[in-house]
C-alpha positions as CSV (number, residue, x, y, z in Angstrom):
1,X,213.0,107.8,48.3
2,X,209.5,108.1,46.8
3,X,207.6,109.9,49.2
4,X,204.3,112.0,48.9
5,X,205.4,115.3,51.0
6,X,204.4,118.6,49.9
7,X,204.5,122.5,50.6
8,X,203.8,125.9,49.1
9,X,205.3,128.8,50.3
10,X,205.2,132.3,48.7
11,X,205.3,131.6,45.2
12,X,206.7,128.3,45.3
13,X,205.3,124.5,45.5
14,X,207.0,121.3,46.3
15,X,206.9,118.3,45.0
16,X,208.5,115.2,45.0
17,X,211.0,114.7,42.4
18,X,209.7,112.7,39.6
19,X,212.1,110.9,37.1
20,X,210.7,113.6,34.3
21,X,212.5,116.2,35.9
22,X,215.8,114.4,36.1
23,X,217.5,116.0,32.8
24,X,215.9,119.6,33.7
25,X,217.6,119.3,37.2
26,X,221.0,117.6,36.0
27,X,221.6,120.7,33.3
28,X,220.8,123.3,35.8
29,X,223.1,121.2,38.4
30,X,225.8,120.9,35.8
31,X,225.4,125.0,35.0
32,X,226.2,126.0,38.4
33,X,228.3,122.4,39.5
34,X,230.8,125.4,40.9
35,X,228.3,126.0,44.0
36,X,228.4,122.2,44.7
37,X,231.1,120.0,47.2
38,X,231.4,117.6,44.2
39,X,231.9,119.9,41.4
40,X,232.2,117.2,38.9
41,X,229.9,117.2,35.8
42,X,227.2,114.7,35.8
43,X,226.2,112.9,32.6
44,X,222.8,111.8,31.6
45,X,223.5,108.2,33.0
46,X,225.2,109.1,36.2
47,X,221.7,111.2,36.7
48,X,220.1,107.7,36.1
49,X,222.2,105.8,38.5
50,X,222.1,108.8,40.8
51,X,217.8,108.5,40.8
52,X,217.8,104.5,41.3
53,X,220.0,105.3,44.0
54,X,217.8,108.0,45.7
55,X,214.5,105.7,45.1
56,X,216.3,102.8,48.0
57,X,217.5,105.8,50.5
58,X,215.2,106.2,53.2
59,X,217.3,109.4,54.8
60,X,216.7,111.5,51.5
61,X,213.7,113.5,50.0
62,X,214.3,115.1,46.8
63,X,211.9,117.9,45.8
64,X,211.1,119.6,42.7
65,X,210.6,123.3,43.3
66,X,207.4,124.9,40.8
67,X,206.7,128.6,40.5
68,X,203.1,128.9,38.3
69,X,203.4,125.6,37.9
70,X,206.6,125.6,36.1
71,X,209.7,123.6,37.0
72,X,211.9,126.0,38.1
73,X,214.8,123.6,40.4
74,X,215.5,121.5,43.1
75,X,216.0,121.1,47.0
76,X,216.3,118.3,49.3
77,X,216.7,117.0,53.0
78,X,219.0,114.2,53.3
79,X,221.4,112.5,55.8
80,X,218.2,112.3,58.0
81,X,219.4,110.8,61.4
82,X,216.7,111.1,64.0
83,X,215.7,114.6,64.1
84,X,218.3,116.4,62.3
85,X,219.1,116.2,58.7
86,X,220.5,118.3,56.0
87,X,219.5,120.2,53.9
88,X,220.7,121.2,50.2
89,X,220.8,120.9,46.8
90,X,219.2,124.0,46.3
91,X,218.9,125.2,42.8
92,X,216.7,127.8,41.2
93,X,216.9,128.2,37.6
94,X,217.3,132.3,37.4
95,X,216.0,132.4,33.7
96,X,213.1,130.9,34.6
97,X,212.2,132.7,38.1
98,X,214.4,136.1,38.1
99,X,212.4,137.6,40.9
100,X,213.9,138.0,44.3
101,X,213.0,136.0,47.4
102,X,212.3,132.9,45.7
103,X,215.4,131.1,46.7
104,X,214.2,131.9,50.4
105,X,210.4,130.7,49.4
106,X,211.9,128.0,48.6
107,X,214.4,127.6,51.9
108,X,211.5,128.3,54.0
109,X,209.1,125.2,52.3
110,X,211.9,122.8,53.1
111,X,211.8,124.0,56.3
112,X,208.3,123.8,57.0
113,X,208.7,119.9,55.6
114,X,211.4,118.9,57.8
115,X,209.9,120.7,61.0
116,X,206.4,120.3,60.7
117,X,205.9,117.2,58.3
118,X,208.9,115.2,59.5
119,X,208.8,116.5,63.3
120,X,212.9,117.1,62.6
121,X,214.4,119.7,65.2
122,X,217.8,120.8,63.3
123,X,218.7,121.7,59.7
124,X,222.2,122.2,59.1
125,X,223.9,122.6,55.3
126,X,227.1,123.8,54.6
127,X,228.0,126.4,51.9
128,X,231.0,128.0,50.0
129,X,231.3,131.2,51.9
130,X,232.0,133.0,49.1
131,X,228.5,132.6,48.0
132,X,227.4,135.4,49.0
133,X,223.7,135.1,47.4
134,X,223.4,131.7,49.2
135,X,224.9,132.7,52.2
136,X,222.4,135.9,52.8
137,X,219.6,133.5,51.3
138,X,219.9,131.0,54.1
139,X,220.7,133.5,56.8
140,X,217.6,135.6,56.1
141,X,215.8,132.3,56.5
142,X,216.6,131.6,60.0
143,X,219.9,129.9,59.3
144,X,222.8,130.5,61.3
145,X,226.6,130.3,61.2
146,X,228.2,127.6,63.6
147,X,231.3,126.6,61.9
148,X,233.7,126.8,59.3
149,X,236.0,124.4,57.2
150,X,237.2,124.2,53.8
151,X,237.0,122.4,51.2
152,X,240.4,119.9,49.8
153,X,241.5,122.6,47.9
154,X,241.0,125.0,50.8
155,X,238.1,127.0,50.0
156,X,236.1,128.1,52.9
157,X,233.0,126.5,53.7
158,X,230.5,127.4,56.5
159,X,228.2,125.4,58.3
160,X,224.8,126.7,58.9
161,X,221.8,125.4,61.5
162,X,218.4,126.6,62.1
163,X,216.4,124.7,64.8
164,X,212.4,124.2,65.2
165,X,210.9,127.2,66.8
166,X,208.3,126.8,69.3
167,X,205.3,125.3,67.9
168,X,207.1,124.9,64.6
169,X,208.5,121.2,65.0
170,X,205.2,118.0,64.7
């Protein structure tokens, strides 16, 4: 959905995904498509179809995550349903921003979008739990662990929530 939402944090600034960042988000998706429920790789016209698909969903913003002003990944809320939605498609291109924390920068602005721009009381995601980066990533942003599944070809999965805090939430 186009949308005009914002947020710096740390070192990081997001912005709304513009269709000039598609290719730059579908390689880095496609480099790490191991991280990802649907690990299948996505061509240059499934991106496409993927984008006109996003512009007509209302329960999804897609960000662009900038570090200096340089494009450096994605992250998104999606599956919004009153004042919950998830939260994913996290991607930080490690070549381009090596330094540590900027994954959780980057947690933390989505956060601050769905909480205090979107008045949203629950994030949830889910993530491989062998992900150990990811896992610690989201835990040292506020996230916590409240279930577990796995995946069809039973690799485990956990499912993570972090509510508004006081204050935090309108």
């Amino acid at each position: 959905m186009e949308h005009q939402l914002t947020q710096t944090w740390g070192r990081v600034q997001l912005e709304p995904l513009a269709q000039s960042a598609l290719e730059l988000a579908r390689l880095l998706r496609n480099r790490n498509r191991d991280c990802f429920l649907d690990a299948r790789e996505i061509s240059p016209e499934g991106q496409k179809r993927w984008f006109a698909g996003y512009l007509e969903n209302p329960a999804e913003r897609m960000f662009s995550v900038y570090r200096q002003e340089a494009w450096i990944g994605t992250a998104a809320l999606f599956r919004m349903e009153g004042t919950e939605a998830e939260c994913g498609r996290f991607m930080i291109d490690k070549t381009a921003a090596p330094e540590r924390g900027v994954g959780r920068e980057t947690v933390e602005a989505v956060c601050r979008i769905g909480f205090r721009q979107l008045g949203l009381t629950r994030l949830y995601l889910s993530v491989y739990e062998d992900n150990l980066p990811a896992v610690n990533c989201y835990r040292n942003a506020g996230f916590r662990v409240y279930g577990r599944f796995q995946d069809a070809g039973g690799r485990p999965l956990l499912r993570m929530e972090r509510t508004a805090r006081e204050g935090e939430e309108g």
